[in-house]
C-alpha positions as CSV (number, residue, x, y, z in Angstrom):
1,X,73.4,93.0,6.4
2,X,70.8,96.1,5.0
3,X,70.2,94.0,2.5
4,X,69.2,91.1,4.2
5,X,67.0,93.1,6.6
6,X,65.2,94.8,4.1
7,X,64.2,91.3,2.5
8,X,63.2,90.2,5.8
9,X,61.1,93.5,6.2
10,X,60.0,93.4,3.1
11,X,58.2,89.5,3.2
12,X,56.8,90.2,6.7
13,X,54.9,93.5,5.1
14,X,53.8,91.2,2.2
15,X,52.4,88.7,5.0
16,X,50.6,91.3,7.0
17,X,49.0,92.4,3.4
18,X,47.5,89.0,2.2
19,X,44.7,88.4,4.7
20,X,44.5,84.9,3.4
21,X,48.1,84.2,4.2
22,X,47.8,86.4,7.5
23,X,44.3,84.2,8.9
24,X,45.9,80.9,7.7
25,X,49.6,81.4,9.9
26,X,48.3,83.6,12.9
27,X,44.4,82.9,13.4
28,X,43.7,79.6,11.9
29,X,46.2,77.8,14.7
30,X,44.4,79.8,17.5
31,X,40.8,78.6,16.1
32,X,42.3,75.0,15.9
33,X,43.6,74.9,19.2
34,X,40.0,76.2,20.6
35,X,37.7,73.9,18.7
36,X,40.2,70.7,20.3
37,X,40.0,72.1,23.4
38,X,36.4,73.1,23.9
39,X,34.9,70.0,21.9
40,X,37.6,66.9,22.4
41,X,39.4,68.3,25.5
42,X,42.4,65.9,23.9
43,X,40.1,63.4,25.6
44,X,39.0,60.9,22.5
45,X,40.1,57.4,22.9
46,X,39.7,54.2,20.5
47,X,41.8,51.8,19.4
48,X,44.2,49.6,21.1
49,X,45.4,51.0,24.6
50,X,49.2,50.7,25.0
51,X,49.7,50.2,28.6
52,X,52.5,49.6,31.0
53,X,52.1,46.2,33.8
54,X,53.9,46.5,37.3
55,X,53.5,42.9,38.4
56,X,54.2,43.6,41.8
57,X,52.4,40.5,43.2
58,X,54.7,38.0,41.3
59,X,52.4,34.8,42.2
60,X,51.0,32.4,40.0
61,X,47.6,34.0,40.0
62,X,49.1,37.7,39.0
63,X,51.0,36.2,36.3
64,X,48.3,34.3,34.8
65,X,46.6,37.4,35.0
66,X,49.0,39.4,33.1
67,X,49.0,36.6,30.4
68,X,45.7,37.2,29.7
69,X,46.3,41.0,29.2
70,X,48.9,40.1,27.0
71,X,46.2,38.4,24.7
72,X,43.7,40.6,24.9
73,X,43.2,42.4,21.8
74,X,42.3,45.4,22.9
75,X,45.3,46.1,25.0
76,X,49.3,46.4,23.9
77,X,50.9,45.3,26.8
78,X,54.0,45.3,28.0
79,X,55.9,44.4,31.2
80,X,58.0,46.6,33.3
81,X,59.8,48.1,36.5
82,X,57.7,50.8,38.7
83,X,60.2,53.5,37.7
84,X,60.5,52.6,33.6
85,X,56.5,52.4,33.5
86,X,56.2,55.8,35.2
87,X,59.1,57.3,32.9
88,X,57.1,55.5,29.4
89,X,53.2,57.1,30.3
90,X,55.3,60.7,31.2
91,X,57.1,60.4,28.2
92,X,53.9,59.8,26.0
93,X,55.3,56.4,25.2
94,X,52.2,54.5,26.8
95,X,48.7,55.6,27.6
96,X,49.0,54.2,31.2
97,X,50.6,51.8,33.7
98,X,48.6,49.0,35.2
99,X,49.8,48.1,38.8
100,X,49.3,44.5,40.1
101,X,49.8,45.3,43.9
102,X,51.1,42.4,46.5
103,X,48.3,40.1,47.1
104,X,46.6,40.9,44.1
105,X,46.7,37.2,42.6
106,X,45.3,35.6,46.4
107,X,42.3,38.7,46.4
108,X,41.4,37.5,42.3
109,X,41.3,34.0,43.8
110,X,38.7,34.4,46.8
111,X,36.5,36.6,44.2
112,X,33.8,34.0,44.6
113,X,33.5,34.2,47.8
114,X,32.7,37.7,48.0
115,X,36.4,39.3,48.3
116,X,37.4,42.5,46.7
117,X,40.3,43.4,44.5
118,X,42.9,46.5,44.2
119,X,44.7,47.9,41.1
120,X,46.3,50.8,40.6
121,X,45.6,52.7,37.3
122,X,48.2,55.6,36.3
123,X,47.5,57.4,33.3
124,X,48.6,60.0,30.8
125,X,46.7,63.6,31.6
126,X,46.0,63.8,27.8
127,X,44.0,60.8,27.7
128,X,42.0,61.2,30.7
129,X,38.7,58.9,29.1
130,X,41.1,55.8,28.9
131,X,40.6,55.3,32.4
132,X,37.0,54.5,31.9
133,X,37.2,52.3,29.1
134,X,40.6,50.8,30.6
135,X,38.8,49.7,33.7
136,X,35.9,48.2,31.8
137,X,38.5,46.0,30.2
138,X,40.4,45.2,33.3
139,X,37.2,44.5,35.1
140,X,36.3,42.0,33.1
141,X,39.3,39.9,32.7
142,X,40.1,40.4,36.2
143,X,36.3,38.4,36.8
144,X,37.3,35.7,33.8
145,X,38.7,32.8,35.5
146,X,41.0,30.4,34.2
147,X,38.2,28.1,32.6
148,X,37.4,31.0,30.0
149,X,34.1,31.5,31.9
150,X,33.1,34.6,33.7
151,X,31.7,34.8,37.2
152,X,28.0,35.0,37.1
153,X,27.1,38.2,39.5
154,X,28.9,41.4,40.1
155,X,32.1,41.7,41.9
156,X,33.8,44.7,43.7
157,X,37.0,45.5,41.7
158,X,38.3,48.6,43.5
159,X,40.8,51.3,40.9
160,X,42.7,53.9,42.1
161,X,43.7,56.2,39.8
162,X,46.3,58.8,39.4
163,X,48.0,61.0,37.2
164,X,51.6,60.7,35.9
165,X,53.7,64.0,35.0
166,X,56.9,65.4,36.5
167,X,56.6,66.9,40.0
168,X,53.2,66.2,39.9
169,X,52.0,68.8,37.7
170,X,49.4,67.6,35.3
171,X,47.7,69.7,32.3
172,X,45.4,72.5,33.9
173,X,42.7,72.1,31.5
174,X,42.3,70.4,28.1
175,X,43.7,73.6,26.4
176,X,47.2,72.4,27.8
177,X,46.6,69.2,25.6
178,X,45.1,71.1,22.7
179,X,47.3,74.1,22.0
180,X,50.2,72.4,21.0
181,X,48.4,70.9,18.0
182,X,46.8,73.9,17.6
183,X,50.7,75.4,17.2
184,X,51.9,72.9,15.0
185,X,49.0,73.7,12.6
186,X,50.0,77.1,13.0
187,X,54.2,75.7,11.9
188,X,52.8,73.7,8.9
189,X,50.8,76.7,7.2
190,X,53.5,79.6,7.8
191,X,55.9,76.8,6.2
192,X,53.0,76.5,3.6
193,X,52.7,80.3,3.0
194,X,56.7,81.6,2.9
195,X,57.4,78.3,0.7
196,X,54.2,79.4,-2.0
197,X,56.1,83.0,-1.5
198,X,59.1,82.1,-2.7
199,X,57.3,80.3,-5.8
200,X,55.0,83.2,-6.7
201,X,58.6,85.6,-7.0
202,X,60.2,82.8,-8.9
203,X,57.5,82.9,-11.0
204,X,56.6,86.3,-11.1
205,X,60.3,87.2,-12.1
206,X,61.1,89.1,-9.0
207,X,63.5,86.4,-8.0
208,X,65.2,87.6,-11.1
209,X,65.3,90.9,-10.9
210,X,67.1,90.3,-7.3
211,X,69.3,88.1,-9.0
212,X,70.5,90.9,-11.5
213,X,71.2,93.4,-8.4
214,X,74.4,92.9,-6.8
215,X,72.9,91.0,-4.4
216,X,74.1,87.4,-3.2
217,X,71.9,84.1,-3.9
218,X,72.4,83.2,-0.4
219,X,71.4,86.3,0.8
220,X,68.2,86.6,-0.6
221,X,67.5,82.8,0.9
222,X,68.6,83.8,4.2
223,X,66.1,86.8,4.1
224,X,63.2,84.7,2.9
225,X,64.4,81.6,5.5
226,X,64.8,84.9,8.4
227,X,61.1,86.4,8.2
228,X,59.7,83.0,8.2
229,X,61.7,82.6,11.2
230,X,60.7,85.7,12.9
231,X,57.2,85.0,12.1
232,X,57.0,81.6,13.1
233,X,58.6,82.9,16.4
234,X,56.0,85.5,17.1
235,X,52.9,83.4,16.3
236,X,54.5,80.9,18.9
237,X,54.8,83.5,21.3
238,X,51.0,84.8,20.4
239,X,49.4,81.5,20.9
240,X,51.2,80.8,24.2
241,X,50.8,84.4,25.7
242,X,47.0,83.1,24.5
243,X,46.7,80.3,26.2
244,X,48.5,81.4,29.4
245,X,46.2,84.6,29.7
246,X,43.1,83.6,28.5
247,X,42.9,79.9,28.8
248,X,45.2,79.6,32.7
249,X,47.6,77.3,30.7
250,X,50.9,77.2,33.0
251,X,54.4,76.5,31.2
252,X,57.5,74.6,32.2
253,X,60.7,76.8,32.7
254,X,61.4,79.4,30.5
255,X,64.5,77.5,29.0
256,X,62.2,74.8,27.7
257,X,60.1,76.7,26.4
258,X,62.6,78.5,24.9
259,X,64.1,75.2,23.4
260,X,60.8,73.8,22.1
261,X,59.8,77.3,20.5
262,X,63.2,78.0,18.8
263,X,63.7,73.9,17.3
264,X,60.4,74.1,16.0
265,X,60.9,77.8,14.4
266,X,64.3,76.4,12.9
267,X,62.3,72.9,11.4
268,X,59.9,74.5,9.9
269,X,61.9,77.2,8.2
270,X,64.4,73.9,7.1
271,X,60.8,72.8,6.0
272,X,59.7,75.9,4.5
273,X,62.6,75.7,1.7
274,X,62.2,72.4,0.9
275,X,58.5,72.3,0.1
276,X,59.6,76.0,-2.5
277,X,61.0,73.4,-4.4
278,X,58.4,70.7,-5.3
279,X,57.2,72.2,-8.1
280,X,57.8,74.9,-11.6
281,X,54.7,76.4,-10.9
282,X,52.0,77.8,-8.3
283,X,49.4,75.2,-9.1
284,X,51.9,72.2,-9.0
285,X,54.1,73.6,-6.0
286,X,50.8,74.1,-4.3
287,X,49.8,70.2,-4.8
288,X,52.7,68.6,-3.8
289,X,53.1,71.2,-0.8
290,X,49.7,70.4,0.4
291,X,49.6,66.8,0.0
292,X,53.2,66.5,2.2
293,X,51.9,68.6,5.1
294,X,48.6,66.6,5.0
295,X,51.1,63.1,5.3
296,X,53.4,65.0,7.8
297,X,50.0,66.1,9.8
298,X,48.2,63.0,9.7
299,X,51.5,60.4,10.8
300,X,53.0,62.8,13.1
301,X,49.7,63.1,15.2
302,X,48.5,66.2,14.1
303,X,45.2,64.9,12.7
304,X,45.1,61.5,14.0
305,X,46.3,61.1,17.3
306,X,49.4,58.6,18.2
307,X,47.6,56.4,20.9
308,X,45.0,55.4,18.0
309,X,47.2,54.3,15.4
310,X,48.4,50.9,14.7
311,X,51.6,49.8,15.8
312,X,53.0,50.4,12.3
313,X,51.6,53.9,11.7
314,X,53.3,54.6,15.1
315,X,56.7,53.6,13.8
316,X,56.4,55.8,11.4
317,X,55.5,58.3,12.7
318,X,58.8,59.3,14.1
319,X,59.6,60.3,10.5
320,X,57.3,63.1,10.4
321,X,58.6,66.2,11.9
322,X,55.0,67.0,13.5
323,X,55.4,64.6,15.9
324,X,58.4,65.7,17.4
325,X,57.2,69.0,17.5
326,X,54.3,68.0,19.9
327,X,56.4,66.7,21.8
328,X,59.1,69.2,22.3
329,X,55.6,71.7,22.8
330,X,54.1,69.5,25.6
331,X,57.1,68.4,26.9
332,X,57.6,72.3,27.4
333,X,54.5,73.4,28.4
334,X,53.0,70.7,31.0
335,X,54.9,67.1,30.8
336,X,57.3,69.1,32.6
337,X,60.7,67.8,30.9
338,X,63.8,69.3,31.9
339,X,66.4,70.6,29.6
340,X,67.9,67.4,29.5
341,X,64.8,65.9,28.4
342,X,64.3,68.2,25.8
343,X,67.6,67.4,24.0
344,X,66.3,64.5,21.6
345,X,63.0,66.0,20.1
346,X,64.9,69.5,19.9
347,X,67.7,67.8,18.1
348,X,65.4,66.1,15.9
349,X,64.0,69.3,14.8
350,X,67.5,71.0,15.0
351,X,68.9,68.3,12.3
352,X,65.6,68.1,10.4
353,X,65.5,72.3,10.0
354,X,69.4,72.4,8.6
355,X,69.4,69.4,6.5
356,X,66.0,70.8,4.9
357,X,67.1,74.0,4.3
358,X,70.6,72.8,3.0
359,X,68.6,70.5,0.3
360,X,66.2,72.8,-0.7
361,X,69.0,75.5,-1.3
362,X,70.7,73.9,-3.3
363,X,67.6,72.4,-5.2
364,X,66.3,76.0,-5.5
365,X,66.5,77.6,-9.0
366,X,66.2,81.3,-9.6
C-alpha cells in the first residue's frame, strides 16, 4: 500500500511540475467552458430539428397537418403521447415537442377568414434559439394549405412556449449548458496527459527500473491508473465549485452529482490506459492518442453538437464515451435526473472505464 501511494504521489508532483500538462488538464477545460458560455450560450442551432408531435386534436385537418411535418425536410418528426414527448426533450432525445391542441385542425381551417391558431412549443433549455427558427417553420406550413399554395397575407399564429426539465428547474444561465463540455474537455486531456506519462517512463526506462524493484506490475498500474483518478476527481470538483460560485450554476442532488463525477473519473482512467498503448514511442503514441480523442470529441458531441448531426452520426455517437459523459454531467447538474436516471449513462461509463483499463493492462508492455 506505501508503494502504491508513493507512485500516486509521485505522478501528481510530476503533473503539478509540467505547466504544459498542468494548463491543458486544469485551466484549458475552465477556458473552454467560458468561451461556450459567454459566445454560444449552448444556443447554436442548424440542421434538422428533431421534434416530438402531441396530436391532441386528432381531426382530419390536424392529421393532415402532421403529415406535412413529417415531409418537411427540415424537421425529424415523430409522433407521440404527452407524457413520452415530455420524457424524450428532458432526456435530450428531441430538441422539442410540438403540441397540436383540440380544435387546432377547425382554427387552421377558418385561417382565411381571419381566425387565429394555437400551438404549444416545449423545448430543451440548451437549445433555446430553436424556438425561433422552429416557429418560422411551423408558421409556414401551418399557412400552406392543402393545394401546395400559401395564403397570400399575414395570419395570426399564436406559440406558447415553455421549458421542459424535471420539477421545473431549467439551466440558470448558458454556463449550466456549457460547463459540462467544458468538463469533458477537461476528462479527454488528463486521459491524454497520464496516458503520454506512462509512455515517456516506458520509454525513458523508468518503467524498467520499477520493474527490477520488488515491486508488482499491477501495482505500479494501479498507482499510475489512481493519480489520474484523483486528479480527474479534483479538476471535476474545481470546475463545478467554479461554476457554482462564480457563474450561479445550481446542481442536482449531491448523489448525482456524485454519480456523474465518479463514472466519468473511472472512464476516463479505463480510457487513460488504453490510449498508453497505441504506440512504441512518444511521437507515434502521441498521434494515435490525439486523433482518437479528436473522433471521441467530435461523435460524442464534444465538438459538434448532437442536435446538428445527421441521423447516422447520431447513432454513432453512442459509441463514444464523450457523449455519455455529457449526459451523466447535465443530467447531474440541471436536467435534474434522479439516481434512477442516472443508472444507464453511469453504467455506460462504469463498463467502458473497467473494460478499458482491463485491455490496456494487459496490452501494456514494460
Amino acid at each position: 500500500m506505501k508503494v502504491l501511494i508513493a507512485i500516486i504521489r509521485k505522478d501528481i508532483k510530476l503533473l503539478l511540475r509540467d505547466k504544459t500538462g498542468f494548463f491543458f488538464t486544469l485551466i484549458f477545460p475552465l477556458l473552454m467552458a467560458v468561451l461556450f458560455g459567454s459566445v454560444f450560450g449552448g444556443q447554436g442551432q442548424s440542421g434538422t430539428i428533431a421534434i416530438m408531435v402531441v396530436d391532441l386534436d386528432q381531426s382530419e385537418e390536424s392529421l393532415r397537418f402532421v403529415a406535412q411535418l413529417e415531409a418537411a425536410p427540415e424537421l425529424d418528426v415523430k409522433l407521440a403521447s404527452n407524457e413520452d414527448a415530455v420524457t424524450a426533450v428532458r432526456e435530450g432525445r428531441s430538441n422539442a415537442t410540438v403540441i397540436l391542441p383540440p380544435g387546432f385542425g377547425a382554427e387552421r381551417e377558418k385561417l382565411v377568414s381571419g381566425n387565429s391558431v394555437q400551438v404549444e412549443v416545449a423545448i430543451d433549455p440548451s437549445h433555446r434559439a430553436t424556438a425561433a427558427m422552429l416557429s418560422g417553420i411551423l408558421t409556414g406550413y401551418i399557412l400552406e394549405r392543402p393545394s401546395g399554395e400559401a395564403v397570400d397575407f399575414p395570419q395570426p399564429v399564436h406559440f406558447s412556449y415553455s421549458e421542459i426539465v424535471a420539477d421545473g428547474q431549467g439551466p440558470p444561465n448558458a454556463f449550466a449548458i456549457s460547463f459540462p463540455q467544458g468538463i469533458v474537455w477537461g476528462l479527454m486531456m488528463c486521459a491524454m496527459t497520464f496516458g503520454m506519462g506512462l509512455i515517456t517512463e516506458r520509454t525513458q526506462g523508468t518503467l524498467m527500473r520499477l520493474r527490477v524493484a520488488p515491486i508488482r506490475r499491477t501495482t505500479i498500474l494501479a498507482g499510475k491508473g489512481g493519480a489520474c483518478f484523483l486528479v480527474l476527481i479534483l479538476m471535476q470538483v474545481m470546475l463545478l465549485a467554479l461554476a457554482r460560485v462564480v457563474f450561479h450554476v445550481n446542481f442536482g442532488g449531491p448523489v448525482v452529482v456524485a454519480m456523474a463525477v465518479l463514472s466519468t473519473s473511472i472512464a476516463f482512467v479505463g480510457i487513460m490506459m488504453l490510449l498508453s498503448v497505441f504506440g512504441r514511442t512518444e511521437k507515434a503514441a502521441n498521434g494515435y492518442a490525439t486523433s482518437a480523442m479528436m473522433l471521441m470529441m467530435m461523435f460524442g458531441g464534444g465538438m459538434i453538437p448532437l442536435f446538428v448531426m445527421p441521423g447516422w452520426m447520431v447513432s454513432a455517437s453512442n459509441a463514444s464515451p464523450v457523449k455519455w459523459a455529457v449526459i451523466a454531467l447535465e443530467g447531474s447538474i440541471w436536467r435534474g435526473y434522479s439516481p434512477t436516471d442516472m443508472l444507464f449513462p453511469c453504467g455506460v461509463l462504469l463498463a467502458v472505464g473497467f473494460v478499458s483499463f482491463a485491455i490496456g493492462s494487459s496490452l501494456f508492455r514494460d
